[in-house]
N, C-alpha and C positions, 0 to 999 in steps of 0.2 A: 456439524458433522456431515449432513446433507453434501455442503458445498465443496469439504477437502475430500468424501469419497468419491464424486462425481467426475473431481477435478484427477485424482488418480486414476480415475477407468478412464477417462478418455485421454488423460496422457500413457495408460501401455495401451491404450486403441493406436495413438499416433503411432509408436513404438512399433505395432504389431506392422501397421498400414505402409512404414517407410524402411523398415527393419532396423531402424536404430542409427540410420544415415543421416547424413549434412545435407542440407540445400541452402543453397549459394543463390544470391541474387543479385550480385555481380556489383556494378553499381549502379544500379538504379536508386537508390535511394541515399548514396554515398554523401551527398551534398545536407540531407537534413542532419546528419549523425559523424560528417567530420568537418562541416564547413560555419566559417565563425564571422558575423555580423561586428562590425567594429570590433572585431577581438574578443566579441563573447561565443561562447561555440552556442549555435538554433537548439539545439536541444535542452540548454540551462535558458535560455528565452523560451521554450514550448513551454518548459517545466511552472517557471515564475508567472506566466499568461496563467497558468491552468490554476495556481497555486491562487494568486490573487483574485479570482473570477468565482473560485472554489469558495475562499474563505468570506469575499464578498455576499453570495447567495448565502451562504450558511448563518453571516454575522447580521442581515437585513434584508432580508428577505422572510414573507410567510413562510415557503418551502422550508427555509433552514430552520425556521422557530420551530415547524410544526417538527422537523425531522428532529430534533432535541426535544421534543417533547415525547415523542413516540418515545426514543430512547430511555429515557428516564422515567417514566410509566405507560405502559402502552395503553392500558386499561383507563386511564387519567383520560388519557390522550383521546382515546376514541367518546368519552361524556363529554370532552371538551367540544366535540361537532367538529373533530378531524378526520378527514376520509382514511382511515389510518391503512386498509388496502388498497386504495389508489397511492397514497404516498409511499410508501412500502414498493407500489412495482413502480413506480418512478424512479426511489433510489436503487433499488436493483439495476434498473435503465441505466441512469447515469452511471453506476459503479463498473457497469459493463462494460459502456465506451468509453471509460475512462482509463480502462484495462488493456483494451484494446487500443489507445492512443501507445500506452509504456510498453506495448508490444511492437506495437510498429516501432518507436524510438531504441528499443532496445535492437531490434532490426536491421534499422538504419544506422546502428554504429557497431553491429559486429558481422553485416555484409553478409550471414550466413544465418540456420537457424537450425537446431535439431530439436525432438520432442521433448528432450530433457531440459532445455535452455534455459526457461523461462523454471519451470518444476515448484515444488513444494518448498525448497529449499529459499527459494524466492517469496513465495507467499507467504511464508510465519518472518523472515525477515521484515517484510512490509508489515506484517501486524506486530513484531518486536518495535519497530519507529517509533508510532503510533501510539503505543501503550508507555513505551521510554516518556515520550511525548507526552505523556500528563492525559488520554482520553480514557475515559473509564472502561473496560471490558461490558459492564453491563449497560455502558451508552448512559447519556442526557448529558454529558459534558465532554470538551474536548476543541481545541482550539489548530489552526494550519499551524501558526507558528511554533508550536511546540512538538508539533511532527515534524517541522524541518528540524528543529533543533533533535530529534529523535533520529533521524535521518544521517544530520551533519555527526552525530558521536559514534554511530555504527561504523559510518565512512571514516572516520581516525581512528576507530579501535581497528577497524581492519588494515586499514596504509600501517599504521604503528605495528603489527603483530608482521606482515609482509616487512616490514624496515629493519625490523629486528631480526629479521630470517627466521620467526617461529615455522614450524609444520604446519601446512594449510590445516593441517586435518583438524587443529586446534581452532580452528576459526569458528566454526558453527559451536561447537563447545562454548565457546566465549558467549556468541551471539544467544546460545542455549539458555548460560547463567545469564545474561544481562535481563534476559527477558524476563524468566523467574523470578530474580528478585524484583521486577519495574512491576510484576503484577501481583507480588504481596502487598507491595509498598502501593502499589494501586485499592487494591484490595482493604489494606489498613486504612485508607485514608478515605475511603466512601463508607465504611462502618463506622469513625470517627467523625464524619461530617454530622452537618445539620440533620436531625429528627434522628439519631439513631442514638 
């Protein structure tokens, strides 16, 4: 709650600060967000870099045990002899610049940028993926690959709903229901797991 009211006062702070205007940045960054390495465009190469490096620390590494562990009892976590607030503002750290990386790439391919661009509307999509994607809402599990595949199905229900000429307006609707039902069904199946 903290994070999505913070995240709306300073996007109507931008709002207020630029009155609701575009800034263009011409091309200076035109080359990471439309230019393609053997035919792959830099930005689906940042993304798989960030992706496989992500899931690697997370899958073998202390940090990623310890940070699934936190997840899944925090209290556990900290008798275990985990610094659970030092790990804690670390993953804040990385979640930030890693925010900041799909800022700028989102930057560098629409050349322009207004307060709203990036918005809310964007954040609960990023955690509708994510949750599609098989990780629990209440954390200790959760894998890369099933966020991309949470990622890849949002990206064809939306081309599919635009192919078919629905009403954009239908689109967060869609992306609305899919979320809800991905975090009952989330929901059912961490009451149904092990110890409960």
């Amino acid at each position: 709650v903290a994070t999505l009211a913070t995240a709306m006062l300073l996007d109507g702070v931008a709002l207020l600060v630029l009155n609701g205007m575009s800034i263009s940045i011409g091309d200076r960054m035109s080359a990471l967000g439309n230019s393609k390495l053997l035919g792959i465009p830099w930005l689906l190469i940042v993304a798989v870099v960030v992706l496989v490096a992500v899931g690697l620390a997370m899958r073998f590494t202390t940090f990623g045990r310890d940070a699934f562990a936190m997840g899944g009892n925090e209290h556990v976590a900290r008798l275990s002899g985990i610094n659970v607030p030092a790990r804690k503002l670390a993953l804040y750290a990385l979640a930030g610049g890693l925010s900041g990386l799909a800022g700028l790439m989102l930057l560098s391919r629409l050349g322009a940028s207004a307060p709203n661009t990036g918005g809310l509307q964007l954040q609960l999509t990023a955690v509708a993926a994510v949750v599609i994607g098989g990780t629990l809402l209440a954390g200790g599990h959760g894998t890369i690959a099933g966020t991309v595949l949470g990622v890849i199905l949002l990206g064809v229900v939306a081309n599919a709903l635009n192919l078919l000429q629905v009403n954009s307006y239908y689109q967060p609707v869609v992306t609305g229901a899919v979320l809800l039902v991905a975090a009952v069904v989330n929901e059912f199946n961490r009451r149904s797991g092990p110890g409960h």
